[in-house]
C-alpha positions, 0 to 999 in steps of 0.5 A: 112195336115198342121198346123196353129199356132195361136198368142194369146199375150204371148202363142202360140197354134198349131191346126192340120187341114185337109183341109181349104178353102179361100175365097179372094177378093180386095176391094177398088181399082181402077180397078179390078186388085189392092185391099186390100186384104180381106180372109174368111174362111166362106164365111160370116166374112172377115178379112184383112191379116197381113203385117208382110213379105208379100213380091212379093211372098205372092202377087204372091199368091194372084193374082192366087188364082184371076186369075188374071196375076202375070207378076207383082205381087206387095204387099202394105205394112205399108200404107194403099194404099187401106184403113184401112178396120176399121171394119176388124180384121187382122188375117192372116199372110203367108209366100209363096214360090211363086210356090203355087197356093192357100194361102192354100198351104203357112205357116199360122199364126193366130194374133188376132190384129186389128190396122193392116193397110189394105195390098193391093196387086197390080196383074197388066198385065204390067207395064209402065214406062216413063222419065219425065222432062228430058234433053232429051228422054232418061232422067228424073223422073222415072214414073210408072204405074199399072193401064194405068192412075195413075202415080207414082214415084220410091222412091230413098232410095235404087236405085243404077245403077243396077235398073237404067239398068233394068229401061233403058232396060224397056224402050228400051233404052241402058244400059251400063252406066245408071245413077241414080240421087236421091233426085228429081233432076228432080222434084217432084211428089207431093205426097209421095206415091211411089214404091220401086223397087229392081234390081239386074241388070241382069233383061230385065223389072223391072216386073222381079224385086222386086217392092213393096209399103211400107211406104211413102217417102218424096217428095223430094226423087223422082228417076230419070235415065239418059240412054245411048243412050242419053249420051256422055261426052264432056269436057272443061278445064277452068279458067286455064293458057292455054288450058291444065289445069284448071278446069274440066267442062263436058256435058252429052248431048252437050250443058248443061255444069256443073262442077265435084265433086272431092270426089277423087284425081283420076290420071286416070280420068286426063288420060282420060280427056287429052287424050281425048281432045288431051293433053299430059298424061305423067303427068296428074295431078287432082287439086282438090282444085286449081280452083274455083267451078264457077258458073255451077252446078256439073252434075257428082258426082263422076267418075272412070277410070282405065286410057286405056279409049279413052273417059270419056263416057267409065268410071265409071260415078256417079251422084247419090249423086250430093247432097252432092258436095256443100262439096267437090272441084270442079275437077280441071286437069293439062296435061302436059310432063314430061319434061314441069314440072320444078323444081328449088332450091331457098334460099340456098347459092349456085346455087346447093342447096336450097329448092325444088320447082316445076311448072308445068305451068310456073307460079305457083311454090309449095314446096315438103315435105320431108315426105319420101324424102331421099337420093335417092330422092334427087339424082333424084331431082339434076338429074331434074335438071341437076345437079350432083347427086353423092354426092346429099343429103337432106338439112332443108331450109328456109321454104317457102310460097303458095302451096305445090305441093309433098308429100310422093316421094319414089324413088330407085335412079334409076329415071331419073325424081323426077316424074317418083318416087312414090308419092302422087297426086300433091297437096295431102299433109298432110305437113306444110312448116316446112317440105320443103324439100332442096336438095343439089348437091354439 
């Protein structure tokens, strides 16, 4: 025994009922698998069910009261993917575990509406995949089919890396650093009618996961993927003084090269982009705003190292919100020594006091704040220099013009470099040229 609670307007009514039967059907699909799923209790009167959570397990349901495989149980709610069934009163609502084998066994819910859309329930054997429009095999626009023939994409609203693996898996394809890209990046489908997939990541077929029809998306919101065997990173520096410095441009496949978006100052993607192109990572510096963004269009919209990496292949790589890079810099890297870096002091009225300054190419020379710069600081900046440091002090100079290169330098005294000090990422500053700092080792 079980009960129904029926939905009349503002009241609610509970029955008491020793048995039930239904009668289920699908009716307007394109196979024998896929419908609007349509009950009776009589044989005679059908009516449609109500979408209010119908969800995987609901569709699960449904697809064993068919008989039909519920490898991939997928229910179509808040379109109407199967028509509206006009004529249709929709007065049903479940909710299941899954485990059941008849609707019968769910909880039950009696509405009494008829501006529902009809809910549609998909009980496909499989599920294909293919990339399409890709850079290569192993990328491209995600394209899902239930039925062998109707091809459809993936809605990009909610996918992340997690469903990117799972899609990667799916296809045989390696996984451990899959890429998502959103907004259509490989084309668009031309409708809006798309699935919704959801994946914890730990799935080996997106079967496993939660794939469902909702309401429509927009056009330019198709998903795409870009799978690991396909993917090693290559990495240029360019536009810079020498080999060593400049702005940061990588390949995903060898040949298309594109720039990356500084989101992000990030000192441990700079040790892994010298280290793998064969520079010095004594001092790897990111620049975000010192090169130009070029004229290449970004490929990777934000990557993240914890600086041991051989290979930028092995960070962290996002390019899911490439979209939004026309707001940011392009990232820009410096490798370089310790001992490459120099400073000197200029304006003051001897050769052993001035405002600080710094370079680390030779050309370009910046200022340091004085945010935090205190005496210690200052006896490691004369050190720097190879000068005395027992009576090093902090003096206000003249201020000076162009880039400010060091900001928040905390030292013990103890440095034998002002880098080898706590500080900010060069050029990540909060200061204005009132706030240069000047040293003095007499």
């Amino acid at each position: 025994m079980f009960d129904i609670v029926e939905h009349r307007a503002d009241f609610w009514v509970r029955h008491d009922l020793l048995e039930i039967d239904f009668g289920i059907r699908l009716r307007n699909g394109t196979t024998k698998y896929n419908g609007r799923v349509e009950i009776s209790v009589d044989g005679i009167n059908w009516r449609k069910l109500c979408q209010s959570y119908f969800t995987k397990q609901e569709a699960k349901v449904v697809c064993k009261m068919l008989g039909l495989s519920t490898n991939a149980s997928i229910p179509f709610s808040n379109y109407a993917r199967y028509g509206i069934g006009h004529d249709l009163d929709a007065t049903y609502s479940f909710t299941c575990t899954g485990l059941e084998r008849s609707l019968a066994q769910c909880s039950i819910e009696l509405y009494s509406y008829s501006r529902e859309k009809g809910l549609g329930v998909a009980c496909a054997p499989s599920i294909d995949v293919r990339l399409v429009n890709g850079t290569n095999a192993y990328s491209g626009r995600v394209e899902v089919s239930l039925d062998g023939s109707y091809w459809e994409g993936i809605c990009d609203d909610n996918i992340d890396v997690n469903e990117a693996r799972v899609i990667c898996k799916t296809l045989g394809y390696g996984s451990h650093t899959a890429l998502t890209y959103r907004n259509s990046h490989f084309g668009n489908m031309g409708s809006t009618n798309m699935l919704r997939l959801e994946c914890d990541g730990t799935e080996d077929n997106i079967a496993d996961c939660n794939l469902y029809g909702s309401s429509p998306c927009r056009q330019n919101q198709v998903s795409g993927v870009w799978c690991s065997d396909g993917l090693a990173v290559h990495a240029r520096l360019v536009d810079g003084s020498g080999p060593h410095i400049g702005r940061l441009e990588v390949s995903l496949d060898g040949s298309s090269w594109g720039t990356v978006c500084a989101r992000r100052s990030e000192v441990a993607v700079a040790t892994v982009a010298c280290r793998m192109l064969g520079f010095p990572t004594d001092v790897a510096i990111t620049q975000n705003a010192l090169y130009a963004k070029g004229n290449l269009e970004p490929v990777i919209s934000s990557i993240r190292c914890n600086g041991s990496e051989d290979n930028l292949t092995a960070c962290e790589i996002d390019t899911s919100q490439l979209y939004e890079c026309q707001n940011y810099y392009s990232l820009g890297i410096v490798c370089v020594t310790n001992t490459s870096i120099q400073f000197r002091l200029v304006n003051g009225t001897s050769s052993q006091k001035g405002r600080l300054e710094m370079t680390f190419d030779g050309v370009t020379w910046g200022t340091v704040c004085d945010d935090y710069f205190d005496a210690n600081a200052a006896k490691v900046a004369c050190r720097s220099l190879g000068l005395p440091s027992s009576h090093a002090r902090v003096i206000r100079p003249t201020p000076g013009t162009g880039s400010i290169f060091l900001d928040d330098v905390i030292c013990t005294g103890s440095e034998m470099n002002l880098l080898d000090c706590q500080h900010h990422d060069i050029r990540e500053n909060n200061c204005a040229h009132n706030e240069d700092v000047g040293v003095s080792c007499a």
